[in-house]
PQR file of N, CA, C, O and H, with PARSE charges and radii, in Angstrom:
ATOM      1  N   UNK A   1     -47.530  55.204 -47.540 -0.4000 1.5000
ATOM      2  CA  UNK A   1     -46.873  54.281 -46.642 -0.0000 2.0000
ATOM      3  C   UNK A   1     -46.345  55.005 -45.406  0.5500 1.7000
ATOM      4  O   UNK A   1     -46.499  54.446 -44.320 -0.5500 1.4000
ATOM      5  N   UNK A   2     -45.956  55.765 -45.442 -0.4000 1.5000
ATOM      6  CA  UNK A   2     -45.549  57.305 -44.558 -0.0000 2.0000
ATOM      7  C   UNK A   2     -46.235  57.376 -43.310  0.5500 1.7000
ATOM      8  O   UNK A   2     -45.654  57.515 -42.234 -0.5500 1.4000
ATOM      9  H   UNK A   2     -45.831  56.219 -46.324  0.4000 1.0000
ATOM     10  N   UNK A   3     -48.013  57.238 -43.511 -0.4000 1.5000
ATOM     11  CA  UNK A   3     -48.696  57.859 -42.587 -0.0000 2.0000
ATOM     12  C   UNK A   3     -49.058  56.294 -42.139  0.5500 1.7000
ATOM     13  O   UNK A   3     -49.722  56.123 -41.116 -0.5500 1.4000
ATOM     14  H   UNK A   3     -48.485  57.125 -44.385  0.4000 1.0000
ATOM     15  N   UNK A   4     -48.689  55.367 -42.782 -0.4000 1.5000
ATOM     16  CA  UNK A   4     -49.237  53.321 -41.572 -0.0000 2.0000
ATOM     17  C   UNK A   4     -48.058  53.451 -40.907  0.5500 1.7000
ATOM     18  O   UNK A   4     -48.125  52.810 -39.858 -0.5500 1.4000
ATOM     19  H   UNK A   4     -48.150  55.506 -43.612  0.4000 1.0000
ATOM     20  N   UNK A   5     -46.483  54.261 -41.112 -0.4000 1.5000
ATOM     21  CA  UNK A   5     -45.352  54.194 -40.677 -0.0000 2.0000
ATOM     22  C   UNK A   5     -45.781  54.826 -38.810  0.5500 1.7000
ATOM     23  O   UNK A   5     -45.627  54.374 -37.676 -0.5500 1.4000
ATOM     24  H   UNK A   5     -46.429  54.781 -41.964  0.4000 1.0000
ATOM     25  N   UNK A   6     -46.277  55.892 -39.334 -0.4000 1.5000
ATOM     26  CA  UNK A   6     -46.494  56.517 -38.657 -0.0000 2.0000
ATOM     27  C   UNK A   6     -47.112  56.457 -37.412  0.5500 1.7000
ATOM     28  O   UNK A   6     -46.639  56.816 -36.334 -0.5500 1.4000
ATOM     29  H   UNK A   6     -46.402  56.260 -40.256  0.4000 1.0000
ATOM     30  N   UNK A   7     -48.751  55.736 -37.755 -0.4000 1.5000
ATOM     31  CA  UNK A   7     -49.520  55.261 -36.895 -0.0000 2.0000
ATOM     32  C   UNK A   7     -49.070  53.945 -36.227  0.5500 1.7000
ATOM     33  O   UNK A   7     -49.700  53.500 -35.267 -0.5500 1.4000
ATOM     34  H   UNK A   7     -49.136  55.444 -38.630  0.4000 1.0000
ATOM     35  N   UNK A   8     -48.035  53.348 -36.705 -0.4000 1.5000
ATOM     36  CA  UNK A   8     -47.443  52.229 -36.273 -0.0000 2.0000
ATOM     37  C   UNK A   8     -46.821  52.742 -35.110  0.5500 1.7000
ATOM     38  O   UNK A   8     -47.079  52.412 -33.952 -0.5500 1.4000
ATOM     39  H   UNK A   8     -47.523  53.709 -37.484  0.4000 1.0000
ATOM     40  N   UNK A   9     -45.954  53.600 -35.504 -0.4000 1.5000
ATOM     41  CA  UNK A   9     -44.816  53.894 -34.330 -0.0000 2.0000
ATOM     42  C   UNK A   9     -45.668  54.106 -32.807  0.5500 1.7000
ATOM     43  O   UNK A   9     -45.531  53.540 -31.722 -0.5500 1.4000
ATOM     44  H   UNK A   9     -45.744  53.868 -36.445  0.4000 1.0000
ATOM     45  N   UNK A  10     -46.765  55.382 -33.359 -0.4000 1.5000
ATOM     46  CA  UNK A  10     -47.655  56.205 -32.617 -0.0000 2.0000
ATOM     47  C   UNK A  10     -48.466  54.713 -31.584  0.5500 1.7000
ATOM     48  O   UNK A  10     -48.471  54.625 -30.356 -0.5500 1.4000
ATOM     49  H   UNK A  10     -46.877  55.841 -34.240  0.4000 1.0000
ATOM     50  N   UNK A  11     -49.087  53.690 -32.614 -0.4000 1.5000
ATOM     51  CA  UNK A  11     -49.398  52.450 -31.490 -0.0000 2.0000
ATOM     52  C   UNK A  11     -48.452  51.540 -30.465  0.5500 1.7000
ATOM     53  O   UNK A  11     -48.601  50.940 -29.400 -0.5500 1.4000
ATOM     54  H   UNK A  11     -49.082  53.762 -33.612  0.4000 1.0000
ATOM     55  N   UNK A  12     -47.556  51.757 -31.273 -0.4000 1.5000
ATOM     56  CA  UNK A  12     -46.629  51.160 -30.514 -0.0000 2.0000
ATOM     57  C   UNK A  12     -45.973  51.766 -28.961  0.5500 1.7000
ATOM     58  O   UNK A  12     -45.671  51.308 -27.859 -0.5500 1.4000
ATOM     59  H   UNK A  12     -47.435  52.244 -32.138  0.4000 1.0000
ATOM     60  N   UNK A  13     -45.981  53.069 -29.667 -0.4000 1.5000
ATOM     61  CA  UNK A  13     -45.473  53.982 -28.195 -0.0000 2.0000
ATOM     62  C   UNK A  13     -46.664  54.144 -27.339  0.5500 1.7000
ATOM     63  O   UNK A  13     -46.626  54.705 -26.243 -0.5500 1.4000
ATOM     64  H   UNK A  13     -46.227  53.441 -30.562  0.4000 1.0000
ATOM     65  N   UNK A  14     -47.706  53.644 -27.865 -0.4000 1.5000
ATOM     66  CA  UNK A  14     -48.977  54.047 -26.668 -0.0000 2.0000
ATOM     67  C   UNK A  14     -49.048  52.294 -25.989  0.5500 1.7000
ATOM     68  O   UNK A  14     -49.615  52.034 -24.928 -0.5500 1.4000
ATOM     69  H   UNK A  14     -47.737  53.189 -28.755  0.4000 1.0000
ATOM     70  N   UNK A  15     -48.535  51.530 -26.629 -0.4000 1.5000
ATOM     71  CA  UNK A  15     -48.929  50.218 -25.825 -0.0000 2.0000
ATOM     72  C   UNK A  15     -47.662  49.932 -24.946  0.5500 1.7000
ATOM     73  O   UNK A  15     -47.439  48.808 -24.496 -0.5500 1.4000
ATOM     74  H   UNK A  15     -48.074  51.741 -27.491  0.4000 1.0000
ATOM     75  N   UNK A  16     -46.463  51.510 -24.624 -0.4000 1.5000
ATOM     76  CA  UNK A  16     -45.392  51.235 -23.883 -0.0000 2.0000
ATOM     77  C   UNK A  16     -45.778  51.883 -22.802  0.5500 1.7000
ATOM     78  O   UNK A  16     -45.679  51.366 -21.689 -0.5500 1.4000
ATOM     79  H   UNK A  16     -46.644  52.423 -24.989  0.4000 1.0000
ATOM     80  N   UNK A  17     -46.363  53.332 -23.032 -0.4000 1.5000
ATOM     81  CA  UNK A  17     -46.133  54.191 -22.378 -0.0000 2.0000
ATOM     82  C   UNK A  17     -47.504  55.405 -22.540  0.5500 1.7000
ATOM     83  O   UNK A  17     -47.542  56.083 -23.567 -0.5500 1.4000
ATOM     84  H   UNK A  17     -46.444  53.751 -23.936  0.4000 1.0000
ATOM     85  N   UNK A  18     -48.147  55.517 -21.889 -0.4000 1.5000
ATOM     86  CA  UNK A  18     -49.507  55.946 -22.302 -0.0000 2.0000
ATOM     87  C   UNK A  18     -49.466  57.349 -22.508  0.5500 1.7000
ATOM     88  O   UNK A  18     -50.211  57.674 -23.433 -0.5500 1.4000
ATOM     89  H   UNK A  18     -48.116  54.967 -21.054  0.4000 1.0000
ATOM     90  N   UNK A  19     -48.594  58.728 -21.744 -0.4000 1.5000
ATOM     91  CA  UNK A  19     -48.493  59.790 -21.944 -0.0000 2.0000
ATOM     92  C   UNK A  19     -47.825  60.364 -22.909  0.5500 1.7000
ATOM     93  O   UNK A  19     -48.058  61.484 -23.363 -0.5500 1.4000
ATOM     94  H   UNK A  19     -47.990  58.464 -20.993  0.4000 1.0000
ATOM     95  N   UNK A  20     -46.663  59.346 -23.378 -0.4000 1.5000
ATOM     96  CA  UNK A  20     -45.637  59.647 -24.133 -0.0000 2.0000
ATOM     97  C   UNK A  20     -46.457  59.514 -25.545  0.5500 1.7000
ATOM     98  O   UNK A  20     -46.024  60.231 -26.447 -0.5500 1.4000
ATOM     99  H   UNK A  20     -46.474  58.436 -23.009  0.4000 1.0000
ATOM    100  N   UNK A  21     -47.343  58.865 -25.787 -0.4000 1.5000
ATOM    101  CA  UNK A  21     -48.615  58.748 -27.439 -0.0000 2.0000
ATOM    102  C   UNK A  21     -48.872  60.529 -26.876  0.5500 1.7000
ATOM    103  O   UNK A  21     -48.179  61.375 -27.440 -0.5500 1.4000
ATOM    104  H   UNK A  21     -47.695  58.282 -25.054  0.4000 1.0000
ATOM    105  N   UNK A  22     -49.532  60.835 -26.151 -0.4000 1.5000
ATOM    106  CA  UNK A  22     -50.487  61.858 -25.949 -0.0000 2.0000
ATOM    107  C   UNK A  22     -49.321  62.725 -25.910  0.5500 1.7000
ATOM    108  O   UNK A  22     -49.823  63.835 -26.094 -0.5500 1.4000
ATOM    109  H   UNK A  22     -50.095  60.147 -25.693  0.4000 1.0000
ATOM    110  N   UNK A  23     -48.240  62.868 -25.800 -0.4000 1.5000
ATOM    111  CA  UNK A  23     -47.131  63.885 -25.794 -0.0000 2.0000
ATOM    112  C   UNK A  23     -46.968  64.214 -27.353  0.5500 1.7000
ATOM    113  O   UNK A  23     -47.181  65.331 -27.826 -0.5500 1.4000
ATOM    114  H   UNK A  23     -47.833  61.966 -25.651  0.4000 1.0000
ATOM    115  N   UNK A  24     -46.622  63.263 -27.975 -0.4000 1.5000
ATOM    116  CA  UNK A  24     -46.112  62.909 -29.314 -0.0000 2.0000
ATOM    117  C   UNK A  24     -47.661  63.642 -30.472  0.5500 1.7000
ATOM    118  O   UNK A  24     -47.668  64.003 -31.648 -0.5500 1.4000
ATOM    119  H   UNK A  24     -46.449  62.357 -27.591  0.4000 1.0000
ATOM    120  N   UNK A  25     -48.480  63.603 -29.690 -0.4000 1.5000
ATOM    121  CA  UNK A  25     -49.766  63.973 -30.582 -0.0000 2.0000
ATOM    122  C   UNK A  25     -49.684  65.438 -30.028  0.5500 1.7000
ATOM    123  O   UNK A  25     -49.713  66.173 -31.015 -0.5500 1.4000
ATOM    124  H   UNK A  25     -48.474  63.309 -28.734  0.4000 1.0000
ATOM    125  N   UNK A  26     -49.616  66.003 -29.158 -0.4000 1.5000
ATOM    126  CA  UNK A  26     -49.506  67.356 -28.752 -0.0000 2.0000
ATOM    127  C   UNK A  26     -48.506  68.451 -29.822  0.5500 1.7000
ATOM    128  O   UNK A  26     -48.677  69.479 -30.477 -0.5500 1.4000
ATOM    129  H   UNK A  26     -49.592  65.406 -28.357  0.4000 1.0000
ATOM    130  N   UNK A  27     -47.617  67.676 -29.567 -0.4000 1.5000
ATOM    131  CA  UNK A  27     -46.176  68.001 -30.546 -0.0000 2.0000
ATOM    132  C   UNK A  27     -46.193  68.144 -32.130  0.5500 1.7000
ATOM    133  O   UNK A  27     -45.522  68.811 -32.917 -0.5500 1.4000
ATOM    134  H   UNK A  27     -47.479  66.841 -29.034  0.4000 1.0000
ATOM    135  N   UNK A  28     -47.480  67.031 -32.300 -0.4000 1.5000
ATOM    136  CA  UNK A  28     -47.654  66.950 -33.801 -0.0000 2.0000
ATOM    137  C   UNK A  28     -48.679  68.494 -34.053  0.5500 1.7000
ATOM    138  O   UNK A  28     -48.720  69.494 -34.769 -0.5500 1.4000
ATOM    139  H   UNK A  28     -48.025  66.489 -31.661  0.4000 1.0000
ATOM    140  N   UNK A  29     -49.219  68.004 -33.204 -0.4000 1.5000
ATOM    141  CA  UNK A  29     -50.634  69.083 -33.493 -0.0000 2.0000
ATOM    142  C   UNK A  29     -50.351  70.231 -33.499  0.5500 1.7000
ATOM    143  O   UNK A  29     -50.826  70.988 -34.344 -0.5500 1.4000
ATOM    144  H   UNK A  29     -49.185  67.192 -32.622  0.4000 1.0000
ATOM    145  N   UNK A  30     -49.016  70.878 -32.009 -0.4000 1.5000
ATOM    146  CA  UNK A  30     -48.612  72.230 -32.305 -0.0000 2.0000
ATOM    147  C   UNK A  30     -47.584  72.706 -33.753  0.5500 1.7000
ATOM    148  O   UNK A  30     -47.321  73.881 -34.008 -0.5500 1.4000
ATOM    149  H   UNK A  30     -48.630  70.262 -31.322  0.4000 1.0000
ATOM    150  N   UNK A  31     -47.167  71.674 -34.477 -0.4000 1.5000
ATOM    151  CA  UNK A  31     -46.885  72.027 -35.411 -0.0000 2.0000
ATOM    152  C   UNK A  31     -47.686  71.882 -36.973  0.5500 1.7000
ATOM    153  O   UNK A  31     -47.303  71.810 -38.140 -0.5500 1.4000
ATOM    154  H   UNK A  31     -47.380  70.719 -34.270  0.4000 1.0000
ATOM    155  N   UNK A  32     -49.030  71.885 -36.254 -0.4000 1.5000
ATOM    156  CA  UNK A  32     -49.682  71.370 -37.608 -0.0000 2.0000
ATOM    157  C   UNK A  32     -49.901  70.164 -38.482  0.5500 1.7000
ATOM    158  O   UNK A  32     -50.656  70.080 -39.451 -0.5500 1.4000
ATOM    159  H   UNK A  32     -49.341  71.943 -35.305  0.4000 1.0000
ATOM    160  N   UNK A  33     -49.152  69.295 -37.998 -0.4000 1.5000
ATOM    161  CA  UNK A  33     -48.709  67.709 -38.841 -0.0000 2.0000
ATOM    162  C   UNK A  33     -50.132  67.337 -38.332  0.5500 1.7000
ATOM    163  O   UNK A  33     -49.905  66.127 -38.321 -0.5500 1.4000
ATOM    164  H   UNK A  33     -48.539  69.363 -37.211  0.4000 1.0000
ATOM    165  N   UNK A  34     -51.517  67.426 -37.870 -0.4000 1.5000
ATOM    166  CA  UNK A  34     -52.132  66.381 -37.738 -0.0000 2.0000
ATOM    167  C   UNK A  34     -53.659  66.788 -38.498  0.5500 1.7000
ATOM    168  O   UNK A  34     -53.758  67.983 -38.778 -0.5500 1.4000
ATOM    169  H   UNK A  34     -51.702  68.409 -37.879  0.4000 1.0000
ATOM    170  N   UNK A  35     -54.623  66.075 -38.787 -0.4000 1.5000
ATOM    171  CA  UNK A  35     -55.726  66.532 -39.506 -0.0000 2.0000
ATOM    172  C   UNK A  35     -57.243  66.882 -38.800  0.5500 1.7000
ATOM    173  O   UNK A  35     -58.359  67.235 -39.179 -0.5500 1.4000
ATOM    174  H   UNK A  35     -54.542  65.105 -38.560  0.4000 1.0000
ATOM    175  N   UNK A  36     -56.478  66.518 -37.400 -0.4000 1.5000
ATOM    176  CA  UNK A  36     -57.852  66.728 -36.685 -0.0000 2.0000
ATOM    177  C   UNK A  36     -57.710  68.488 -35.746  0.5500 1.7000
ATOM    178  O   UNK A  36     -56.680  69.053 -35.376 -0.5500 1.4000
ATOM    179  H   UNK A  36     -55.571  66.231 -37.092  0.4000 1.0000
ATOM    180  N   UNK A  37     -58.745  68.815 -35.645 -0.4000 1.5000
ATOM    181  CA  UNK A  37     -58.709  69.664 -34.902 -0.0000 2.0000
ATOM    182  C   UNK A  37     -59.082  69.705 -33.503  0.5500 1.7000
ATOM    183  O   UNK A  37     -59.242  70.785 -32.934 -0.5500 1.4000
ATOM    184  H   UNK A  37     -59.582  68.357 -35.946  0.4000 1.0000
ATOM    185  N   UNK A  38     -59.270  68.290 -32.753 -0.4000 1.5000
ATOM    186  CA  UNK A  38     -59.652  68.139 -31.619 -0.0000 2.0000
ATOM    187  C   UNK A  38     -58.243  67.771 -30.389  0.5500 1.7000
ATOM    188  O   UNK A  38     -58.035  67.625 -29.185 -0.5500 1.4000
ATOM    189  H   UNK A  38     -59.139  67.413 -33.216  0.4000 1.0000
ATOM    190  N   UNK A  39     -57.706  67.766 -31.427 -0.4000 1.5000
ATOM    191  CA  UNK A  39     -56.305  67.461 -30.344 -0.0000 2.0000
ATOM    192  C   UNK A  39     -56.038  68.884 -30.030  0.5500 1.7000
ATOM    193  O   UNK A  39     -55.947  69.646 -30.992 -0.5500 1.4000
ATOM    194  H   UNK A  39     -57.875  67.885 -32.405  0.4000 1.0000
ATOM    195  N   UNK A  40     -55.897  69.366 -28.822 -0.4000 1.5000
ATOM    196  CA  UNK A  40     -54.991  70.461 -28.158 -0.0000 2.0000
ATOM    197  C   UNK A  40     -53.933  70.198 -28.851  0.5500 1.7000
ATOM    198  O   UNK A  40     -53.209  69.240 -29.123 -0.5500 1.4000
ATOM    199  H   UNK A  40     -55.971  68.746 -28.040  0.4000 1.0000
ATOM    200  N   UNK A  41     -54.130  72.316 -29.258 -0.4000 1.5000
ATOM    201  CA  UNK A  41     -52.698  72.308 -30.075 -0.0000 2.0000
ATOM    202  C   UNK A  41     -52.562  73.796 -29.318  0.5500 1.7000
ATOM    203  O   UNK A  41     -52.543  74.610 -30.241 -0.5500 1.4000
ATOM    204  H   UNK A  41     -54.718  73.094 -29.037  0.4000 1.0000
ATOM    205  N   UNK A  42     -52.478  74.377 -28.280 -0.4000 1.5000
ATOM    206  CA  UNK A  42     -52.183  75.416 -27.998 -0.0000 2.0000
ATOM    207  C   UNK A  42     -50.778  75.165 -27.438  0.5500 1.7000
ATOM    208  O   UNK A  42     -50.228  74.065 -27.375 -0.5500 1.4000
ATOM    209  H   UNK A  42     -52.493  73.716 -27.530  0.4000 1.0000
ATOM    210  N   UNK A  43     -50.180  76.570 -26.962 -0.4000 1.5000
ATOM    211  CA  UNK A  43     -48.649  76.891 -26.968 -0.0000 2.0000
ATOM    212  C   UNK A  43     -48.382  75.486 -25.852  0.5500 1.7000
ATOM    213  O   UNK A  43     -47.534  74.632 -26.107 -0.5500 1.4000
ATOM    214  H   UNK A  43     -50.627  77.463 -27.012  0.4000 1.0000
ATOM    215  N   UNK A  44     -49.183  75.444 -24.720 -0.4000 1.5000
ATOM    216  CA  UNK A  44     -48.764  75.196 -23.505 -0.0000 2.0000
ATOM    217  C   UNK A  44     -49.315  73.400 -23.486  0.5500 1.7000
ATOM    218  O   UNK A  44     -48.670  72.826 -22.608 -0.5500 1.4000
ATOM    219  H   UNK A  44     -49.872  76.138 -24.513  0.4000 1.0000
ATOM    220  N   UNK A  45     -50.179  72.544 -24.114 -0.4000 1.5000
ATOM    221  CA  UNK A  45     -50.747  71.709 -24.600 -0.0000 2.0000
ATOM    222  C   UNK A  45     -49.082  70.754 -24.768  0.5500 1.7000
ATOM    223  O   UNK A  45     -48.724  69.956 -23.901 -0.5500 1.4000
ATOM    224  H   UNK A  45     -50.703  73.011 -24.827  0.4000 1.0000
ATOM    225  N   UNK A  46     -48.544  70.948 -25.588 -0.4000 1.5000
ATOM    226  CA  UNK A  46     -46.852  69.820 -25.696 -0.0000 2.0000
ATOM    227  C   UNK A  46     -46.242  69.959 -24.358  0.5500 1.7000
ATOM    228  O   UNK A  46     -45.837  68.872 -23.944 -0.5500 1.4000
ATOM    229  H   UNK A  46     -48.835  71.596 -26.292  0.4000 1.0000
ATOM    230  N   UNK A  47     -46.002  71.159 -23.372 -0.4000 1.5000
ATOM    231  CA  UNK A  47     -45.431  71.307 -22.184 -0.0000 2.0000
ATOM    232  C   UNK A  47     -45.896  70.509 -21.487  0.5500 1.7000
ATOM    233  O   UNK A  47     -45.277  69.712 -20.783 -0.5500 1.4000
ATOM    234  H   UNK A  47     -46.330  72.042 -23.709  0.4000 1.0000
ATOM    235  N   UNK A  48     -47.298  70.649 -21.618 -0.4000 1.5000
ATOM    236  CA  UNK A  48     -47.714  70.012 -20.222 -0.0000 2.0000
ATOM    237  C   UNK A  48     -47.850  68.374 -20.166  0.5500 1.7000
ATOM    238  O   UNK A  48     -47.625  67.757 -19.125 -0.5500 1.4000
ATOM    239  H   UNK A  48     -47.802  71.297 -22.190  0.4000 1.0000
ATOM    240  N   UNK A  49     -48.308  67.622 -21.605 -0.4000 1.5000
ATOM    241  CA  UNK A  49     -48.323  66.495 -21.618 -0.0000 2.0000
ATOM    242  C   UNK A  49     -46.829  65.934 -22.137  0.5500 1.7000
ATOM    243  O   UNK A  49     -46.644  64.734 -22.342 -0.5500 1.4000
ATOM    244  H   UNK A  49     -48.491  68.123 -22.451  0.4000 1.0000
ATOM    245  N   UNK A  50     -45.828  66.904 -22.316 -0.4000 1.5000
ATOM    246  CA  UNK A  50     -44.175  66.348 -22.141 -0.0000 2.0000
ATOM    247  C   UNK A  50     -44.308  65.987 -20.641  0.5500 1.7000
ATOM    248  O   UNK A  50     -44.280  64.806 -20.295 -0.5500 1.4000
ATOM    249  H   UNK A  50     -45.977  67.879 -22.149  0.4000 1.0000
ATOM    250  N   UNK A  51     -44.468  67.111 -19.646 -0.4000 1.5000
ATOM    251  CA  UNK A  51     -44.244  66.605 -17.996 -0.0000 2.0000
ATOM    252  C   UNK A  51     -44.742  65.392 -17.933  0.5500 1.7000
ATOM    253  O   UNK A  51     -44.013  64.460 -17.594 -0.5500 1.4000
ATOM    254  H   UNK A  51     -44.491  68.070 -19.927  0.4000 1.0000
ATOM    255  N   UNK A  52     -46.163  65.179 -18.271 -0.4000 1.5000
ATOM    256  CA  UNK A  52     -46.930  64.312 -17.546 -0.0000 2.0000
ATOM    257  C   UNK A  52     -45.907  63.011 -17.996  0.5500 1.7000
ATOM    258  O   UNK A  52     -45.805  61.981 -17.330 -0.5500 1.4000
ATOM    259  H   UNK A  52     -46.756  65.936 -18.546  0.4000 1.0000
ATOM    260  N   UNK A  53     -45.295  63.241 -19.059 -0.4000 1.5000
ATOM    261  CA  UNK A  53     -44.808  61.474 -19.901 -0.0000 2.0000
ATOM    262  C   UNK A  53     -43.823  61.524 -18.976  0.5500 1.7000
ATOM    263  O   UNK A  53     -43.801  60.518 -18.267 -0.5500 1.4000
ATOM    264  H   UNK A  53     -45.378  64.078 -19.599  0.4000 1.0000
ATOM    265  N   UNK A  54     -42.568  62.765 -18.602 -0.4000 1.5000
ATOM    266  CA  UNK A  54     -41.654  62.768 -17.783 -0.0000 2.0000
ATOM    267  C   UNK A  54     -41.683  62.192 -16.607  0.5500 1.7000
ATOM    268  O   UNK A  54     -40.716  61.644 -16.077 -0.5500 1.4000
ATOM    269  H   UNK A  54     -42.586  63.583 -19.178  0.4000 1.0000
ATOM    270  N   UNK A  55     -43.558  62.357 -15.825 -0.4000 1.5000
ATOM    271  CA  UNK A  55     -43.693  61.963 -14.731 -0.0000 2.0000
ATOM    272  C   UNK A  55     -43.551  60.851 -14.356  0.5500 1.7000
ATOM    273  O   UNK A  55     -42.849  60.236 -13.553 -0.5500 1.4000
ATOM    274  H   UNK A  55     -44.344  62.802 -16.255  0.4000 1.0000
ATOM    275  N   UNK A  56     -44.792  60.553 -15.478 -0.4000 1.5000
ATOM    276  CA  UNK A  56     -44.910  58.976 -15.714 -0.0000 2.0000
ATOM    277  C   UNK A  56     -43.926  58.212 -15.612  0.5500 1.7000
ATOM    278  O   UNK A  56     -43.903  57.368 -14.716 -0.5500 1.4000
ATOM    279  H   UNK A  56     -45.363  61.052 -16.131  0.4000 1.0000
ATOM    280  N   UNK A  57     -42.799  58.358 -16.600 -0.4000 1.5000
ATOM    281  CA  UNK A  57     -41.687  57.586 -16.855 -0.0000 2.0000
ATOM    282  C   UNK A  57     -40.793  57.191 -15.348  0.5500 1.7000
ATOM    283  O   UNK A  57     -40.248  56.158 -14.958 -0.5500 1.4000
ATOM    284  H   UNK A  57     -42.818  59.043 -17.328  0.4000 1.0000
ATOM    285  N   UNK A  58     -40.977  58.710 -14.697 -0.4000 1.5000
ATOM    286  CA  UNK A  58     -39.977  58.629 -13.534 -0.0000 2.0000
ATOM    287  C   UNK A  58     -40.892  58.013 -12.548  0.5500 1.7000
ATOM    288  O   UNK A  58     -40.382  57.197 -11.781 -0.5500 1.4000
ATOM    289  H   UNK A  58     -41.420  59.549 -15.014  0.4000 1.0000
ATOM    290  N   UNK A  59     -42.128  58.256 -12.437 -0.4000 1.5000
ATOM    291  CA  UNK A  59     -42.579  57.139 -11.629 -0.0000 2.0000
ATOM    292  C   UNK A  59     -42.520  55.774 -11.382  0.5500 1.7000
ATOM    293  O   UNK A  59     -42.351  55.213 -10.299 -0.5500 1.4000
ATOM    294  H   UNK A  59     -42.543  58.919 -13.060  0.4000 1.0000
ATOM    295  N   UNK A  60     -42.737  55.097 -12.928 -0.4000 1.5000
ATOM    296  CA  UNK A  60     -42.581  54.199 -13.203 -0.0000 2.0000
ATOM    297  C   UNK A  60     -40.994  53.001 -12.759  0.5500 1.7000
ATOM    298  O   UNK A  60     -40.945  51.852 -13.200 -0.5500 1.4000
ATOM    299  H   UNK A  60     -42.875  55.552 -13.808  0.4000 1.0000
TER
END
């Protein structure tokens, strides 16, 4: 039930805010929480798509 919790939240924050999903998956991935290996998970990968959500947001 954990991981529909999960993907719930994860859809939900992408039908608010489109960078802030792709932030949140960066974050997962650099700590390992995710099962794919195609998501960027390097050091700098959460930095950079944190800004972009930051940008976003403040653009917005």
């Amino acid at each position: 039930m954990q991981g529909y919790a999960t993907s719930f939240g994860l859809g939900f924050v992408a039908g608010m805010r489109n960078m802030t999903a792709c932030a949140a998956l960066a974050w997962a991935a650099s700590e390992g929480r995710t099962r794919d290996n195609l998501i960027p998970a390097g050091p700098g990968a959460p930095i950079l798509s944190t800004g972009a959500a930051i940008a976003e947001m403040a653009g917005d």
